[in-house]
C-alpha positions in Angstrom: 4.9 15.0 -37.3 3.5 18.5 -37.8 3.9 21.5 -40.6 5.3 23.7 -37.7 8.7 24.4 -38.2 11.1 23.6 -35.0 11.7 25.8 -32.6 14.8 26.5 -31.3 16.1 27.9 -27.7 18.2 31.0 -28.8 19.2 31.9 -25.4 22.7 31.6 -24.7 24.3 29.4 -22.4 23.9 30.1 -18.2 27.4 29.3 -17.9 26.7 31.0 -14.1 23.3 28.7 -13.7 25.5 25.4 -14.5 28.5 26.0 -12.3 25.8 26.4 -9.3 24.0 23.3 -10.2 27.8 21.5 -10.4 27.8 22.9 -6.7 25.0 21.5 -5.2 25.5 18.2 -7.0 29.2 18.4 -5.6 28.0 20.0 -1.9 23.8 19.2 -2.2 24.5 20.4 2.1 25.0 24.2 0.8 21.8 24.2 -0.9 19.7 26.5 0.8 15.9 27.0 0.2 14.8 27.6 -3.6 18.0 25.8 -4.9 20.7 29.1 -3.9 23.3 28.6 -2.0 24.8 29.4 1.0 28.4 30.4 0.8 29.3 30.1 4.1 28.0 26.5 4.2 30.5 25.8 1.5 33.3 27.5 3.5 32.7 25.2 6.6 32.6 22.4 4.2 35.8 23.5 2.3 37.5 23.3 5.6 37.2 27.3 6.3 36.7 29.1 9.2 33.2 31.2 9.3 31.9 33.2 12.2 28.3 31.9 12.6 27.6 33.8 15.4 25.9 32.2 18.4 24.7 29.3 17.5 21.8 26.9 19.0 19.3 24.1 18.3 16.6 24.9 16.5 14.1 25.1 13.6 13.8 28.8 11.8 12.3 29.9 8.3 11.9 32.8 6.7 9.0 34.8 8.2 8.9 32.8 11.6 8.6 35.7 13.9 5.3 36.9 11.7 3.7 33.7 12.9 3.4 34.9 16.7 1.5 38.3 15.8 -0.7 36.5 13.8 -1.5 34.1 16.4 -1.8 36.8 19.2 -3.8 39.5 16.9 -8.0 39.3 17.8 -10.2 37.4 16.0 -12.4 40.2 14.2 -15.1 37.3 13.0 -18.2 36.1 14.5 -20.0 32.9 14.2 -23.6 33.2 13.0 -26.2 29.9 13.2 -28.0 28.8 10.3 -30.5 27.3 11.4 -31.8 26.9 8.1 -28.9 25.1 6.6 -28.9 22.9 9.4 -30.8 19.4 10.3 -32.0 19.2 13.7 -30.5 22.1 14.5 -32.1 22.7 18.5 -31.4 19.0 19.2 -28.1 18.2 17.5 -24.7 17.5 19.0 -22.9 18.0 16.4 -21.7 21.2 14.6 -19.9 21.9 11.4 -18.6 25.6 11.1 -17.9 27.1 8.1 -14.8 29.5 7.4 -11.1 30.5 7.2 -9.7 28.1 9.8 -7.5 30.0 11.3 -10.5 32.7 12.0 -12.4 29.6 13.5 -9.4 28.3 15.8 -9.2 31.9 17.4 -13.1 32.2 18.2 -13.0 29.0 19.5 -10.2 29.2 21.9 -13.3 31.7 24.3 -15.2 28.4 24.4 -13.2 25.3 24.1 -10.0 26.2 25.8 -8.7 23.0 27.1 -11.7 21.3 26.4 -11.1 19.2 23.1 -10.1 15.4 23.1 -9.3 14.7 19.9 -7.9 16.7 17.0 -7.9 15.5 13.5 -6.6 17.9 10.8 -5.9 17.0 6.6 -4.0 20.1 5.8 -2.7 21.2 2.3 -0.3 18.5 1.3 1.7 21.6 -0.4 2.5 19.8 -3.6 2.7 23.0 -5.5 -0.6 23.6 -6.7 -3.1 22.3 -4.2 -3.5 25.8 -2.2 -3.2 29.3 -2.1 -1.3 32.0 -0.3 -1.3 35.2 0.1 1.9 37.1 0.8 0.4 38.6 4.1 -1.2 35.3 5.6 -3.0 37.1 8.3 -6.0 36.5 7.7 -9.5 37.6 8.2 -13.3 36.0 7.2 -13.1 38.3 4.0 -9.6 37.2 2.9 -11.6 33.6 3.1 -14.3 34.6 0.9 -11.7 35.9 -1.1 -9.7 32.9 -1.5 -12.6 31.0 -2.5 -12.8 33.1 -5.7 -8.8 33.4 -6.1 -9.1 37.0 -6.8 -8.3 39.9 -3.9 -10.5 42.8 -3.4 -8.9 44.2 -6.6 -9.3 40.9 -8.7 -5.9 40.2 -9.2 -5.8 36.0 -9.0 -4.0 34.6 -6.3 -1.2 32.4 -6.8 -0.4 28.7 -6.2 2.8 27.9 -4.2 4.8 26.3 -6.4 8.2 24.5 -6.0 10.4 26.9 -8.0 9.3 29.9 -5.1 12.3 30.2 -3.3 10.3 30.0 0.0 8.3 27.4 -1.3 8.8 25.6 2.6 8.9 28.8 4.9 5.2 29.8 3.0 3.7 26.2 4.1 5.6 26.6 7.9 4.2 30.1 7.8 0.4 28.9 7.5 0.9 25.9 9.7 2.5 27.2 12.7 0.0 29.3 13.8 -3.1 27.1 13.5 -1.0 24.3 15.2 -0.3 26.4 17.8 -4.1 27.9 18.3 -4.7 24.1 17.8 -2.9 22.5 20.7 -4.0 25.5 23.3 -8.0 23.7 22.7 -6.8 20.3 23.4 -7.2 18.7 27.1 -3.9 17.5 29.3 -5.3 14.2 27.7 -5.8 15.1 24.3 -4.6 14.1 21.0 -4.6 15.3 17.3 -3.9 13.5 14.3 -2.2 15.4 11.1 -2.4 14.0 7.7 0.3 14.1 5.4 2.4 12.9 2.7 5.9 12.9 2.1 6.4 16.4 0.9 6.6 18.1 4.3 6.5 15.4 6.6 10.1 15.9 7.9 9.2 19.3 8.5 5.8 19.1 10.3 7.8 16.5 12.3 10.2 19.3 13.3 6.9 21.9 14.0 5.1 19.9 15.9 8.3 19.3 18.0 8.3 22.4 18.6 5.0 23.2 19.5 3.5 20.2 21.7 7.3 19.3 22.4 9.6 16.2 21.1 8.5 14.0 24.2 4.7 14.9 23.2 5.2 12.2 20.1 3.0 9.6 20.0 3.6 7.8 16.6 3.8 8.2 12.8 1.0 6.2 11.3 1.7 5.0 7.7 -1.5 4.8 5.9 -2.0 2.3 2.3 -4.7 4.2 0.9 -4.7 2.6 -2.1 -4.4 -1.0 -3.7 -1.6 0.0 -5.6 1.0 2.7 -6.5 0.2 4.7 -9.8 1.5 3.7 -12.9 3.2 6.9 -14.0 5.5 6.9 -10.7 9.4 7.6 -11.5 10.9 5.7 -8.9 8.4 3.8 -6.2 4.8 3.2 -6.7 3.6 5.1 -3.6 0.8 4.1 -2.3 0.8 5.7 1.4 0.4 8.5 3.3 1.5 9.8 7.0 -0.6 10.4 9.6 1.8 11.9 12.5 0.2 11.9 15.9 1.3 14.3 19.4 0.2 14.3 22.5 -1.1 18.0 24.7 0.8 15.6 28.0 2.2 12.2 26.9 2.1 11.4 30.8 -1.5 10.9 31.1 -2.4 10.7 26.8 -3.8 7.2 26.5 -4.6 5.2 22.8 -7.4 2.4 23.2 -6.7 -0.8 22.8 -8.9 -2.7 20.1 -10.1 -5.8 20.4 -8.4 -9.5 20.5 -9.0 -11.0 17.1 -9.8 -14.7 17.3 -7.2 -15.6 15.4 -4.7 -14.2 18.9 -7.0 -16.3 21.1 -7.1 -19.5 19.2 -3.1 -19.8 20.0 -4.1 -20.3 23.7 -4.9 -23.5 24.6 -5.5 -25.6 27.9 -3.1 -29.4 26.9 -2.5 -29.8 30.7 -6.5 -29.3 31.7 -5.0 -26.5 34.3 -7.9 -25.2 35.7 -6.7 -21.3 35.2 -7.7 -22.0 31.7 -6.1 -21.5 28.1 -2.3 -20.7 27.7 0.5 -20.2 25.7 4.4 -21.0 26.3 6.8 -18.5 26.0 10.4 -19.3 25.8 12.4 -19.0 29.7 15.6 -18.3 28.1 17.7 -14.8 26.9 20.7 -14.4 25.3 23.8 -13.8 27.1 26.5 -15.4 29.6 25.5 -18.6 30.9 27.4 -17.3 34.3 24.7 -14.5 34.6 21.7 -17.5 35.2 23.2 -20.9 35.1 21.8 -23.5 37.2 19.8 -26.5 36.8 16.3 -26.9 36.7 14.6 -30.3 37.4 11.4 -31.5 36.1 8.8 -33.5 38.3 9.7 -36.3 36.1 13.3 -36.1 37.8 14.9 -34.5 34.1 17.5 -32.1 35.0 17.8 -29.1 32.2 20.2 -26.4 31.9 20.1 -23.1 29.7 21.7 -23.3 26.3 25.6 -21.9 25.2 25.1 -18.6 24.8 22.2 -18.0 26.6 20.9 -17.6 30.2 17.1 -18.2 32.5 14.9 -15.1 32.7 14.9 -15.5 36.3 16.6 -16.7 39.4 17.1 -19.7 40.9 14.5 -18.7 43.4 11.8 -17.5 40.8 12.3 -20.5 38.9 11.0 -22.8 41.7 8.2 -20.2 42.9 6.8 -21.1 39.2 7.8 -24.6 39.4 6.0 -24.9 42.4 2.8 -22.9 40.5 2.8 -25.2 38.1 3.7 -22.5 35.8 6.5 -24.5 33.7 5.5 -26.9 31.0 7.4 -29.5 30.0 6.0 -30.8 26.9 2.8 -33.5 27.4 5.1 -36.5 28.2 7.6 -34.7 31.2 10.3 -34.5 28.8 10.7 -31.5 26.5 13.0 -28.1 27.3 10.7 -25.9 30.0 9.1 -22.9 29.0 7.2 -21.0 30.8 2.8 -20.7 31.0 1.3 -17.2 30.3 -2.4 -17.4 30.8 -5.0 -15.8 28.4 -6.6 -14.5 31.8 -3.2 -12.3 32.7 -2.7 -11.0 29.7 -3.5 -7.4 28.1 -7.6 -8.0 26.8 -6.7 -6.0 23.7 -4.1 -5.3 21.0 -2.3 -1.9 20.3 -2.7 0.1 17.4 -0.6 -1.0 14.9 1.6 2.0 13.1 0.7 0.1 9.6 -3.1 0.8 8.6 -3.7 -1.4 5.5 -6.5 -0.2 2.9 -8.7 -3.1 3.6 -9.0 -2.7 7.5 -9.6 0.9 7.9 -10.5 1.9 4.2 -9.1 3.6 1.1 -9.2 6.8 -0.2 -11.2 4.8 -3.1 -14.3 3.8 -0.6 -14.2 7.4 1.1 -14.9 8.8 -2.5 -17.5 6.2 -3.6 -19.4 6.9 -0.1 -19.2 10.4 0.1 -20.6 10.6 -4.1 -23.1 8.1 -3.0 -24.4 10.3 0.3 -24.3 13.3 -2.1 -26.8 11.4 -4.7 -28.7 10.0 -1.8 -29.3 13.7 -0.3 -30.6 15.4 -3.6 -32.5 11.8 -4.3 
């Protein structure tokens, strides 16, 4: 309770306001971007004809055709060593720049065209308030400097992009496209890059980077558990993930290492027969489907004839079947007598596992740890 007297919202009613929010709870597929909408949507969907013009496939935003002059205008930046900044700097490999990114990607693109393996990239999230843009996004070393002090050359504070801007979207597309674009042009045939994100704008980075490095270019999208558990103040899920989409410069010839067998994968191999081709494990010699498609007896050396189940069918011919037979290839349970499955060898099969598309915080980290270890190298640098 507080002395103030209530205040009270004399503003009369939006009668307008509420019959368009009735409409896009009735029609949410007219909503266009910043919550209008688009009457001739709600003609198609009311059953009347529009004239949309030629139509075609596609994804296009508000400001699209900007994003190709800023990606062909020169770079007017230059990259200057500091050697006194740096550690090791005549025998290092390594080399951090410092700068507006998109600046950077165009003074690379002289000396890395084509060259780059592996791209990694943790863009603004756009959440509302965790970057800022300028209305003209071309940008320039200054406008960096600038943005660092969120003032321009006059002062005047820059402004967050916040969900009510009615091109709240086509401003994040605007600054992504280009430095995707610049981006993929420094990869190799074989190279990959990796884009962190959340839920926000994954559908449409999905859709951009379709565009850019092509829908066949896709590689996978890696869900990430970054922490133990969702927060507490969530409204509907406790989310707990993030997104890490991955693309491809040529999927043809784009290859993921495998990582190494666990020993809990090898300890299901074992060797019950002695064979001397070492450790296996049985797989099942059936599939589903007609019995008229593989049916036909198989015969064990113990003279036990076997045919496939009702409703299913042998993975192989009648030919096959004794090839294997005859490789001592089908086992048939230690005593002669069980259902024959087939030997797959620990020696034949892939010596790794793929990436899985699930990364779990305590196998590759949190975003917990990478906080804890980057404060603790900060401390042990001024230490």
């Amino acid at each position: 309770m507080t002395d103030q007297p209530e205040k009270l919202d004399l503003r009369s009613q939006d009668i307008a306001e509420d019959k368009r929010l009735e409409l896009t709870q009735l029609f949410p597929e007219v909503r266009t971007e910043g919550g209008q909408i688009d009457f001739d949507r709600l003609k198609q969907v009311l059953g009347e004809a529009v004239d949309v013009g030629k139509e075609r496939y596609g994804m296009t935003w508000p400001g699209k055709a900007d994003c190709f002059k800023t990606i062909q205008a020169p770079s007017l930046g230059t990259l200057r060593p500091c050697p006194e900044e740096s550690v090791n700097f005549d025998a290092s490999e390594n080399m951090i720049i410092e700068g507006d990114n998109l600046e950077v990607l165009k003074l690379l693109q002289k000396s890395y065209l084509g060259k780059v393996k592996m791209i990694y990239i943790d863009p603004p999230y756009n959440t509302g308030n965790d970057f800022i843009y300028p209305d003209n996004y071309t940008e320039s070393l200054q406008t960096y400097l600038e943005y660092t002090g969120q003032v321009d050359a006059q002062g005047k504070k820059f402004g967050t992009n916040t969900d009510t801007d009615g091109r709240f979207h086509s401003k994040w597309l605007n600054m992504m496209y280009p430095r995707l674009y610049l981006a993929r042009n420094l990869l190799r045939e074989d190279g990959v890059i990796f884009i962190s994100i959340d839920d926000n704008e994954l559908d449409n980075l999905r859709k951009l980077c379709n565009e850019i490095f092509g829908e066949e270019s896709f590689v996978a999208c890696i869900t990430w558990q970054k922490m133990y558990s969702g927060k507490a103040d969530a409204t509907h899920f406790g989310r707990f993930h993030e997104n890490i989409l991955c693309f491809a410069k040529n999927i043809a010839v784009a290859q993921v290492n495998l990582l190494p067998r666990t020993e809990e994968m090898n300890a299901r191999y074992s060797n019950p027969d002695g064979d001397p081709r070492g450790t296996w494990l049985s797989n099942d010699l059936t599939a589903a489907g007609e019995r008229s498609a593989g049916h036909f007896e198989v015969k064990s050396p113990m003279g036990i004839t076997f045919d496939s189940p009702q409703g299913k069918h042998w993975l192989y011919s009648r030919e096959t079947m004794n090839q294997l037979l005859t490789e001592n290839r089908i086992w048939f349970g230690k005593h002669g007598t069980a259902f024959p499955r087939l030997k797959r060898f620990l020696s034949e099969v892939q010596q790794g596992r793929r990436v899985s598309t699930v990364w779990i915080y305590d196998e590759v980290g949190s975003t917990d740890e990478g906080t804890k270890e980057v404060n603790y190298n900060r401390l042990k640098a001024v230490a």
